[in-house]
MARFIBA-114409 format. One record per residue: residue in three letters; chain; x, y, z of N, C-alpha, C, O in turn; residue number from 1. Coordinates in steps of 0.05 Angstrom, whole numbers. Example, Ala and Ser with C-alpha at 12.3 -4.5 7.8 and 13.67 -1.06 7.14 Angstrom:
<kolvexs>
["ALA" "A" [264 -114 156] [246 -90 156] [264 -66 156] [285 -66 169] 1],
["SER" "A" [257 -45 142] [273 -21 143] [258 1 157] [268 23 161] 2],
</kolvexs>
This chain:
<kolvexs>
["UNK" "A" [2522 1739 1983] [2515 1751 2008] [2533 1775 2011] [2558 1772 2010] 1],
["UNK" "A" [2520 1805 2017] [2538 1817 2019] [2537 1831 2047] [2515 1841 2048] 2],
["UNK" "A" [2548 1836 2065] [2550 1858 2089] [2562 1865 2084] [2584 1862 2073] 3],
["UNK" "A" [2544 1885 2096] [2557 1926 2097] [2564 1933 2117] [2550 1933 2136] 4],
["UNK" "A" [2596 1945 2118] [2608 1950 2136] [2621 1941 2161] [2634 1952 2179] 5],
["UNK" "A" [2611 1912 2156] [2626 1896 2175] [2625 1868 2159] [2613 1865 2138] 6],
["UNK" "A" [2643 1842 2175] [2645 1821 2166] [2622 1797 2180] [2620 1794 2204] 7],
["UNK" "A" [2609 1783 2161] [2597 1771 2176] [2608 1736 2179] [2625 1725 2166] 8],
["UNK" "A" [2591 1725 2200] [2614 1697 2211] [2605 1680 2196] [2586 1682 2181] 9],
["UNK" "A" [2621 1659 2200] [2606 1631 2174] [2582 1628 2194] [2562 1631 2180] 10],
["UNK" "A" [2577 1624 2216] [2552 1609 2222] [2524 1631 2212] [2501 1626 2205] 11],
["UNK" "A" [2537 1650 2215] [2515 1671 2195] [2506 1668 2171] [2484 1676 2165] 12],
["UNK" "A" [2524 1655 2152] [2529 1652 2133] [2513 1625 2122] [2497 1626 2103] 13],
["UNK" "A" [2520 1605 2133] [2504 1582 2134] [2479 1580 2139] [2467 1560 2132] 14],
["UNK" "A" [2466 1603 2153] [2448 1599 2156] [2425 1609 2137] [2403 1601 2130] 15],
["UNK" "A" [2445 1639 2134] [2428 1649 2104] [2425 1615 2082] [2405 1604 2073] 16],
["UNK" "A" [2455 1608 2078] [2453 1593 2049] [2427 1572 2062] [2406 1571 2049] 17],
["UNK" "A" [2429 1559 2081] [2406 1538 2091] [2376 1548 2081] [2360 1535 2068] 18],
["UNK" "A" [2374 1573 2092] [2345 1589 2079] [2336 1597 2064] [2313 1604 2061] 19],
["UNK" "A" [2362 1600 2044] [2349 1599 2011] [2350 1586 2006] [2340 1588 1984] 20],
["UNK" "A" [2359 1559 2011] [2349 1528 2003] [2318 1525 2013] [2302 1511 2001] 21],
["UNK" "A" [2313 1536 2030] [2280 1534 2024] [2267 1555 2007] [2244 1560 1998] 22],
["UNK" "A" [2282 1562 2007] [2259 1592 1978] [2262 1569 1951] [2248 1573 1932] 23],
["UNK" "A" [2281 1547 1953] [2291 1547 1925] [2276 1517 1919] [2270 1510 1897] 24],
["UNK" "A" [2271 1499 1946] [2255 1486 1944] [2219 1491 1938] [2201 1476 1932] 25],
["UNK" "A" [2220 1519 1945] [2184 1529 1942] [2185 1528 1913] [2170 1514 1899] 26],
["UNK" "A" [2205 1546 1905] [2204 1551 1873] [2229 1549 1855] [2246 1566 1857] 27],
["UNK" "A" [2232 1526 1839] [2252 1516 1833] [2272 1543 1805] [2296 1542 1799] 28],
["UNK" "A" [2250 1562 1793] [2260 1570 1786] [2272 1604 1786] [2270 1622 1769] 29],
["UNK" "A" [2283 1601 1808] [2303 1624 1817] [2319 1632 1797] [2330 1613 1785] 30],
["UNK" "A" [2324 1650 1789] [2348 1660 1771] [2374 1661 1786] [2395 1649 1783] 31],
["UNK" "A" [2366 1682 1804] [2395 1699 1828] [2382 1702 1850] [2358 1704 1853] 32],
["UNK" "A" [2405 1701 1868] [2386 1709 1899] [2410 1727 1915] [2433 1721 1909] 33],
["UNK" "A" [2408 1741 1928] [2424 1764 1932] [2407 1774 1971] [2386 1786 1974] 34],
["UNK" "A" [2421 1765 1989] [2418 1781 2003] [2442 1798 2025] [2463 1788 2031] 35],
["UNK" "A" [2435 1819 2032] [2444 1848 2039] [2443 1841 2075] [2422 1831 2085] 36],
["UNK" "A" [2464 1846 2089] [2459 1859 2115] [2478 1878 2124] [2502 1880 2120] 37],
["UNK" "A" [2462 1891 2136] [2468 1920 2138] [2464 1935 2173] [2446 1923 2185] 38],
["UNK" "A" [2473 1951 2183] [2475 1947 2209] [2463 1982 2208] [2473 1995 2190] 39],
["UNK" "A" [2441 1999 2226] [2438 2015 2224] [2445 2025 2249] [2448 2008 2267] 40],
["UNK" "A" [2451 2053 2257] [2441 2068 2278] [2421 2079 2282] [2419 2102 2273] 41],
["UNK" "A" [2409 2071 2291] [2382 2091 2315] [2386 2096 2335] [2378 2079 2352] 42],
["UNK" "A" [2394 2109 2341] [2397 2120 2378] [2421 2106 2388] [2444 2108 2379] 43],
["UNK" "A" [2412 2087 2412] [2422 2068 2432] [2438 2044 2412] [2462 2039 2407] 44],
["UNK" "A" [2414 2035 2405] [2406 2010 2401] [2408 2006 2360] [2393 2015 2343] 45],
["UNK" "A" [2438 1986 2356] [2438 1985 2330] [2413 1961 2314] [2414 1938 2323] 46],
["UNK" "A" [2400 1964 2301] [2383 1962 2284] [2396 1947 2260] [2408 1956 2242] 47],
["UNK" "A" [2388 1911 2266] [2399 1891 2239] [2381 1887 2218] [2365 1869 2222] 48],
["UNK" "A" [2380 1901 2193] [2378 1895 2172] [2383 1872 2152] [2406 1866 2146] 49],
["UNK" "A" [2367 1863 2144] [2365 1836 2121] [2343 1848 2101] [2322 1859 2106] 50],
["UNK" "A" [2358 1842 2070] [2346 1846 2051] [2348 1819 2033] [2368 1805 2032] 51],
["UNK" "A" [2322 1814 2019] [2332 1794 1992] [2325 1804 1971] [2307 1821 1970] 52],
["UNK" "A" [2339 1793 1950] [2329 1806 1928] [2333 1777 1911] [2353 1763 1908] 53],
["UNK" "A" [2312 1776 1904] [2300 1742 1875] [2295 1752 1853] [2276 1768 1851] 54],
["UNK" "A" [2308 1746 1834] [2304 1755 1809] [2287 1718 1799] [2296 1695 1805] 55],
["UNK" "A" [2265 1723 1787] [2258 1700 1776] [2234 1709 1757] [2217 1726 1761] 56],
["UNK" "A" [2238 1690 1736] [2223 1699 1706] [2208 1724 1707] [2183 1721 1707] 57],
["UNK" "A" [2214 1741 1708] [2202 1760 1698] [2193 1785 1716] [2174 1800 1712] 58],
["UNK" "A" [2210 1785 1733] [2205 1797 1755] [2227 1799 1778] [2245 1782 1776] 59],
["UNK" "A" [2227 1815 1797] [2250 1813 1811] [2234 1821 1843] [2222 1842 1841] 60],
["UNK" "A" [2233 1814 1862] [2221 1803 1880] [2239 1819 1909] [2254 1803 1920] 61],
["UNK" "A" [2238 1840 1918] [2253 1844 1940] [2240 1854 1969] [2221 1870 1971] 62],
["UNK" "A" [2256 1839 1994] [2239 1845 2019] [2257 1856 2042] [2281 1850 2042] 63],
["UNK" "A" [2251 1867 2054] [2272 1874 2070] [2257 1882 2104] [2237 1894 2109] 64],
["UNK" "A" [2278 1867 2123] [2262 1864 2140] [2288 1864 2170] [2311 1856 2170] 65],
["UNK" "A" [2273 1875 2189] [2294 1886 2207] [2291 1878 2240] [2270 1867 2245] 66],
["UNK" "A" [2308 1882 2262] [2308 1862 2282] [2326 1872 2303] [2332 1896 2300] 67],
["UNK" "A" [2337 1859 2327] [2354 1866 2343] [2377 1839 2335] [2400 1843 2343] 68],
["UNK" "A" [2375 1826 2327] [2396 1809 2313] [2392 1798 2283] [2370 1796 2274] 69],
["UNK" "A" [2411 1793 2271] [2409 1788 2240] [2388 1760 2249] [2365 1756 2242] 70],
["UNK" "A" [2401 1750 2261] [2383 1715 2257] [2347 1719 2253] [2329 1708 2239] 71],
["UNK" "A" [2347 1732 2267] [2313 1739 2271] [2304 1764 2248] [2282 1762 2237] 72],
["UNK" "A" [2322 1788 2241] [2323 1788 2219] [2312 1778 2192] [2294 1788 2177] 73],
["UNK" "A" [2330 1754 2192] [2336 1735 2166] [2308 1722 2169] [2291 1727 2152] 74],
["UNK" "A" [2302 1704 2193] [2272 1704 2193] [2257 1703 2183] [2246 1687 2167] 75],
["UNK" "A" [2251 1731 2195] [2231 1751 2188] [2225 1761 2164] [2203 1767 2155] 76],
["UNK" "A" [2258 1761 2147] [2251 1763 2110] [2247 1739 2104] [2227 1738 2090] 77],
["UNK" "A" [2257 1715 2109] [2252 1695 2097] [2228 1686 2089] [2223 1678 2066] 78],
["UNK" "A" [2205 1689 2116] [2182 1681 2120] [2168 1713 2107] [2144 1715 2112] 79],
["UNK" "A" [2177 1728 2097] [2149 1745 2083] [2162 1737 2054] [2147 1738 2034] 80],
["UNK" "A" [2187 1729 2050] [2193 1719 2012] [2173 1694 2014] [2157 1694 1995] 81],
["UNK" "A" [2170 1672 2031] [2158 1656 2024] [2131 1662 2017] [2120 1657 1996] 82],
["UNK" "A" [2118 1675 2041] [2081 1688 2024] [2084 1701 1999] [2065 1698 1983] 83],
["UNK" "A" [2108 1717 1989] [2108 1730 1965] [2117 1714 1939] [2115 1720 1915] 84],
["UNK" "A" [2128 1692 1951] [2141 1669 1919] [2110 1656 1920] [2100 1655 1897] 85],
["UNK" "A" [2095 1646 1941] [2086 1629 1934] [2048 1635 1920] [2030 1621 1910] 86],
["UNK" "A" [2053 1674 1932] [2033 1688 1905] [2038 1690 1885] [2020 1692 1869] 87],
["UNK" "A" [2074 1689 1874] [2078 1698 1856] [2078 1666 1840] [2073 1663 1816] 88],
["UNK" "A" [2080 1657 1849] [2071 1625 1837] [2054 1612 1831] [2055 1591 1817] 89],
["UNK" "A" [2024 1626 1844] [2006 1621 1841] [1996 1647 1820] [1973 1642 1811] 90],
["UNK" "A" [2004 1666 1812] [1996 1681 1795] [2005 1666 1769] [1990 1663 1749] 91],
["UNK" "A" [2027 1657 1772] [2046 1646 1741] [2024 1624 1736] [2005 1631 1722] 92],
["UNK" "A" [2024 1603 1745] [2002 1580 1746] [1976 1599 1730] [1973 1598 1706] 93],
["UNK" "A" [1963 1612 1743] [1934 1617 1735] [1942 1637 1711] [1921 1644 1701] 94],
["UNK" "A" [1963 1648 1699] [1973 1660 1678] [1978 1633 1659] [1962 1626 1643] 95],
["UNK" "A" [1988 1628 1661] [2001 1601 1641] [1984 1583 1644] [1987 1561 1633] 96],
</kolvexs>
């Protein structure tokens, strides 16, 4: 887990690790999982950034997705990796 430019808290933290335990239960074979938060400016109002990045057989899988707080954020990527593992799982299947 890396943040940019600032430190993030364990309960932040925990919660990422809790939600790639569900990416990892969809698809058991993950290589690496890597995600990014990052804090932007726009105007007023700072702009929370979440990225993942899944490296798995043969491909590397990244989403990135944004919020008024990381938690919702995290979310928000979590739940579009899951539609995209579980195409990309269904492509491997009908490949293999």
């Amino acid at each position: 887990m890396n943040a940019v430019r600032f430190k993030a808290d364990k309960k932040l933290i925990q919660l990422i690790e809790k939600k790639l335990q569900k990416l990892e239960q969809l698809f058991s074979k993950i290589i690496n999982a890597e995600v990014f938060l990052k804090l932007e400016n726009s105007g007023k109002i700072k702009e929370k950034i979440a990225e993942i990045k899944l490296k798995v057989p043969g491909d590397t899988l990244i989403v990135k997705g944004s919020s008024k707080t990381f938690e919702e954020a995290i979310d928000q990527t979590i739940k579009t990796m899951i539609r995209i593992l579980k195409r990309y799982k269904q492509k491997r299947l009908n490949i293999g």
